[in-house]
C-alpha atoms as one frame of an Amber mdcrd trajectory, in Angstrom:
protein
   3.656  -0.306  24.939   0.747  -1.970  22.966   2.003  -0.632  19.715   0.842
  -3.441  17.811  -2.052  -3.133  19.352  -2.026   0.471  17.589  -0.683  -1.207
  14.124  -3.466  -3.399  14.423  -6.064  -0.941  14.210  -5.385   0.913  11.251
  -6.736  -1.705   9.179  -9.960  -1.346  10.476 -10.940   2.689   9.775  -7.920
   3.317   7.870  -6.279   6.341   9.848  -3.341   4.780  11.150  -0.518   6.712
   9.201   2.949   4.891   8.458   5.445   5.825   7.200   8.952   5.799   5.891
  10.800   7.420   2.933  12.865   4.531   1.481  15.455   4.323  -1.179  15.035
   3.279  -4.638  16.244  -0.191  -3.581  13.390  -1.046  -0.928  13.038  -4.628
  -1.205  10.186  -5.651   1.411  10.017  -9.302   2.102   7.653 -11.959  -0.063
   7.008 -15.050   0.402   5.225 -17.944  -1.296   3.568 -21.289  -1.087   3.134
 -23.877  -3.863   1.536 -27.154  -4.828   1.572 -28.894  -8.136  -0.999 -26.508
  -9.592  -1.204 -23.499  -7.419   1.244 -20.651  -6.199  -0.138 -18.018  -3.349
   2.373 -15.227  -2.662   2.491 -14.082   0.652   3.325 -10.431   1.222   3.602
  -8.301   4.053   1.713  -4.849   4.107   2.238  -1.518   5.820  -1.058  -0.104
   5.775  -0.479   3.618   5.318   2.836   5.205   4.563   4.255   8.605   3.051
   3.310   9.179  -0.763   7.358   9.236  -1.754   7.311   5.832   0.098   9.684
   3.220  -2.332   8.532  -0.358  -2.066   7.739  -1.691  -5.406  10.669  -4.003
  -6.608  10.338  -6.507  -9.524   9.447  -9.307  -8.319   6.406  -8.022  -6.288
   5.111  -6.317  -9.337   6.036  -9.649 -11.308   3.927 -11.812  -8.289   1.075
  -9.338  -8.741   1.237  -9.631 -12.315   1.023 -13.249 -12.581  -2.369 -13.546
  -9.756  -5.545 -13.905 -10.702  -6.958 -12.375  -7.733  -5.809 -10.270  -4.548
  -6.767 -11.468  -0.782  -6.729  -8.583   1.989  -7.294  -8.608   5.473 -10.515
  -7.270   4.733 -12.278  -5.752   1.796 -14.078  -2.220   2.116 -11.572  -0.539
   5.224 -11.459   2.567   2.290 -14.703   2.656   2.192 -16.844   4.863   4.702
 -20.177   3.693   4.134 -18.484   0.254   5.356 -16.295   1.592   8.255 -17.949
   4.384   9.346 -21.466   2.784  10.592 -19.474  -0.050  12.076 -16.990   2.871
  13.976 -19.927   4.843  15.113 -21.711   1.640  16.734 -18.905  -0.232  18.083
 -16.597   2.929  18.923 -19.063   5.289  20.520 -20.371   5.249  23.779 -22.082
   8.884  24.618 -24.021   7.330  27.632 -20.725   6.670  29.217 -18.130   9.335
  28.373 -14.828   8.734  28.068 -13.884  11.234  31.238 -15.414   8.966  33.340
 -13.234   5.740  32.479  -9.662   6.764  32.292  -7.629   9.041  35.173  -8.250
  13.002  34.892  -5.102  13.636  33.779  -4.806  11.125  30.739  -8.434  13.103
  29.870  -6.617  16.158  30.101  -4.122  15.353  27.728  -6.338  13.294  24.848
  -8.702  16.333  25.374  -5.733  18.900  24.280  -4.035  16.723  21.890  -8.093
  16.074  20.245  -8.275  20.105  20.024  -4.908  20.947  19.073  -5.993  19.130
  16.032  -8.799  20.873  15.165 -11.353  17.572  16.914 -13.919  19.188  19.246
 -12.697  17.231  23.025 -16.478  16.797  23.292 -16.284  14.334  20.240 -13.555
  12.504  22.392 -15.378  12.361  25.249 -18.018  10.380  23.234 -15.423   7.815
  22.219 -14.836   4.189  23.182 -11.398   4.188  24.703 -10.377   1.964  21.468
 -11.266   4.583  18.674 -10.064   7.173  21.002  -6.510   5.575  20.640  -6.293
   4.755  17.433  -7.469   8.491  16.474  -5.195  10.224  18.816  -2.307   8.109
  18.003  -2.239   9.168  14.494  -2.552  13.188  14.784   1.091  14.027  14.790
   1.810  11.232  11.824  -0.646  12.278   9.745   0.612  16.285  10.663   4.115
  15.043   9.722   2.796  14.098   6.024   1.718  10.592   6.034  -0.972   9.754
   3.708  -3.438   6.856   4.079  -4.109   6.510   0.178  -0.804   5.721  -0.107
  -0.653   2.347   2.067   0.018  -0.728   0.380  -3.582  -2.318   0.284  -4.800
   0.835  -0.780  -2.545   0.894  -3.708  -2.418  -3.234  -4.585  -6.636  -2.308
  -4.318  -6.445   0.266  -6.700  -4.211  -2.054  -9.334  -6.346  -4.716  -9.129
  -9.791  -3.715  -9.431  -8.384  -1.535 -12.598  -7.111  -4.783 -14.178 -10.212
  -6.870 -13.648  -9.346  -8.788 -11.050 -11.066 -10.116  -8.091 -10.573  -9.176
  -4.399 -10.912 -11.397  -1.560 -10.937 -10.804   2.189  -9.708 -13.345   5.763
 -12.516 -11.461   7.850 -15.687  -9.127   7.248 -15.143  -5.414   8.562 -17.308
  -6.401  11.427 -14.773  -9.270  12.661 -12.031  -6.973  12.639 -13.172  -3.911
  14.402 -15.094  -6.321  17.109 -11.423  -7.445  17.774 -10.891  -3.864  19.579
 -14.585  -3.791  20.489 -14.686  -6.587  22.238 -11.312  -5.721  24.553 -12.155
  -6.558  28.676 -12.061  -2.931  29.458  -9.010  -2.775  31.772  -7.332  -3.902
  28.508  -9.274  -0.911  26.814  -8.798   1.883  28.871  -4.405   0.843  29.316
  -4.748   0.501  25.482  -5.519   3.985  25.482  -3.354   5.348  28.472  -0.127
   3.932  26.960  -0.710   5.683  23.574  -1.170   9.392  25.224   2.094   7.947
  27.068   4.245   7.149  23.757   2.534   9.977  21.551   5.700  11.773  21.474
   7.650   9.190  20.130   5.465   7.899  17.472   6.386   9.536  14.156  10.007
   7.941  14.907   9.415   4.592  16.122   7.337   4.233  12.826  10.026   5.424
  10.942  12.229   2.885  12.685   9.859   0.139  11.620   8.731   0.856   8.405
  12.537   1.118   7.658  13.004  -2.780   8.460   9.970  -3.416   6.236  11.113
  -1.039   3.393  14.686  -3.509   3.390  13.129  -6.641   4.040  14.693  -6.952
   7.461  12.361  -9.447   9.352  14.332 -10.148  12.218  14.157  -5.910  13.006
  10.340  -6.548  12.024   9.744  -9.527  14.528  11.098  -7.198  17.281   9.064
  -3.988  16.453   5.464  -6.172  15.952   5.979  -8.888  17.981   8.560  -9.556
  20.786   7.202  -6.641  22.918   3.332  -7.911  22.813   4.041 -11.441  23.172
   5.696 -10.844  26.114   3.772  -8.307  27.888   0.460  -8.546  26.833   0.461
 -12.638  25.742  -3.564 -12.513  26.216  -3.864  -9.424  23.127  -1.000 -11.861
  21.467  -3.037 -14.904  21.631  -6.250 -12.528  19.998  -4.818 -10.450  17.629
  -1.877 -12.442  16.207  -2.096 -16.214  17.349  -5.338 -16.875  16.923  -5.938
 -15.283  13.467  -2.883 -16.797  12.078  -3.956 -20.028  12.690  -7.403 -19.342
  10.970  -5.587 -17.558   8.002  -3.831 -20.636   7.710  -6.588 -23.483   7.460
  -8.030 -20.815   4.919  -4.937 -20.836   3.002  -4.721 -24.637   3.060  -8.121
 -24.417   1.285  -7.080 -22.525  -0.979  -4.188 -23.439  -2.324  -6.323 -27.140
  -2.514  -7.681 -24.919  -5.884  -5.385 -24.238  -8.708  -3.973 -21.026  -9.892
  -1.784 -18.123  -9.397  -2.623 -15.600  -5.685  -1.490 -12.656  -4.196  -2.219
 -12.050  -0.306  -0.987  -9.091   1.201  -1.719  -8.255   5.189  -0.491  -6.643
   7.770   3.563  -7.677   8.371   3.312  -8.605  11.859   0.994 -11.668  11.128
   4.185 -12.649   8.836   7.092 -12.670  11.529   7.493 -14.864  14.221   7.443
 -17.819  16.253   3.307 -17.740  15.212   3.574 -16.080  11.913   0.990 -17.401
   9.467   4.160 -19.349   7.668   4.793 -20.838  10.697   1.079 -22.257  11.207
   1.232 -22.894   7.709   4.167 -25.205   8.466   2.117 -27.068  11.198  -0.443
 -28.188   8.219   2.259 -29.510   6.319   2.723 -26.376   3.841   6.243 -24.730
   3.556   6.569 -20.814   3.101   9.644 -20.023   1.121  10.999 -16.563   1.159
  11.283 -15.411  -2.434  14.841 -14.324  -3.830
């Protein structure tokens, strides 16, 4: 329930911990688009994962190669004087604690699972429902090993600015986090009630995931990000995945109007689907072709 919703989040204060220990022939999907004088590779990103994580194949490293710059989600998520001012002003709320806006018993348990973790439950109870999920959700993950400096953007980030290159972002690090922010709060508070529901279960239904990803298995992919949310939260569909596809798109178009070699890399659910970015690609007249 709402696990994309979840996914979604790590890209904005970068604790979200995925992962998956894949075999030396991981082969994640890629994807490109090309005019007479431009090619923009499309790739789809897991945003943390374990450090013994294998995803690098050939042609990725040959597509990142050949770019002359790298396009993100957003630029700066690694960084906390970025994230951290935006977290504190959009994801606290000590004049209304969090006790006060989800049942006593869903308290209980985000209060224990907070201090079985070493996070004070008063912190917590300062916490926008939001941040309060997204930090929760990620305790036993990150306990099982996962490491955040080894997701994909974090790495492709690290590459590029060492080679020169330039980095470019779809949204500012406001946009993003006022995505979750900006929730109704019924949305808010069930965001947070079904992640102290599935806690239990997370470290292997992000296995399960990141194992589609790792072998390039979209159809697996579209079921894990998208299926599930489209159906029973379309609203959070339409925000987090419709809507910014379609944006991502026109801004694409633009681009690939200039000339020259591009690497984009985001998060892999905005890159399966009936409203993946290649699909609102293909209503502008551009065709996505996976590459072989």
């Amino acid at each position: 329930m709402l696990r994309h919703l979840r996914r979604a989040a790590a890209g904005l204060v970068s604790v979200v911990a995925l992962g998956f220990t894949g075999s030396a022939l991981a082969e994640p999907a890629l994807w490109a688009i090309k005019d007479k004088d431009s090619t923009i590779y499309l790739f789809g990103t897991i945003h943390v994962l374990k450090p013994d994580t294998k995803w690098r194949s050939a042609k990725i490293d040959k597509a990142l190669a050949d770019s002359g710059d790298l396009t993100l989600e957003i630029v700066g998520s690694d960084d906390p004087a970025v994230m951290q001012p935006l977290v504190m002003k959009y994801g606290m709320d000590p004049a209304n604690p969090l006790s006060g806006k989800i049942a006593p018993d869903k308290f209980k348990k985000a209060s224990d699972l907070a201090q079985a973790a070493g996070i004070p439950p008063q912190a917590v109870n300062m916490m926008r429902p939001w941040l309060a999920a997204v930090t929760l959700s990620m305790i036993p993950v990150i306990k099982a090993g996962y490491d955040p400096k080894s997701g994909v953007e974090f790495v492709l980030a690290k590459e590029v600015r060492a080679a020169g290159k330039p980095e470019k972002a779809f949204e500012t690090p406001d946009q993003q986090i006022r995505f979750f922010a900006d929730l109704p709060a019924k949305t808010e508070a069930d965001f947070l009630s079904a992640t102290l529901d599935d806690v239990d279960e997370g470290v292997g239904k992000i296995d399960k995931m990141v194992a589609a990803w790792a072998a390039g298995d979209t159809s697996e992919l579209e079921a894990e990000f998208v299926s599930e949310m489209k159906g029973k939260y379309p609203e959070l569909y339409d925000l987090l995945l419709t809507k910014r596809n379609e944006d991502w798109a026109q801004q694409l178009k633009t681009k690939l109007a200039g000339s020259g070699v591009s690497f984009v890399a985001v998060g892999s659910g905005h890159l399966v689907g009936p409203d993946s970015v290649q699909a609102q690609l293909a209503k502008l007249g551009i065709k996505a072709e996976r590459v072989e």
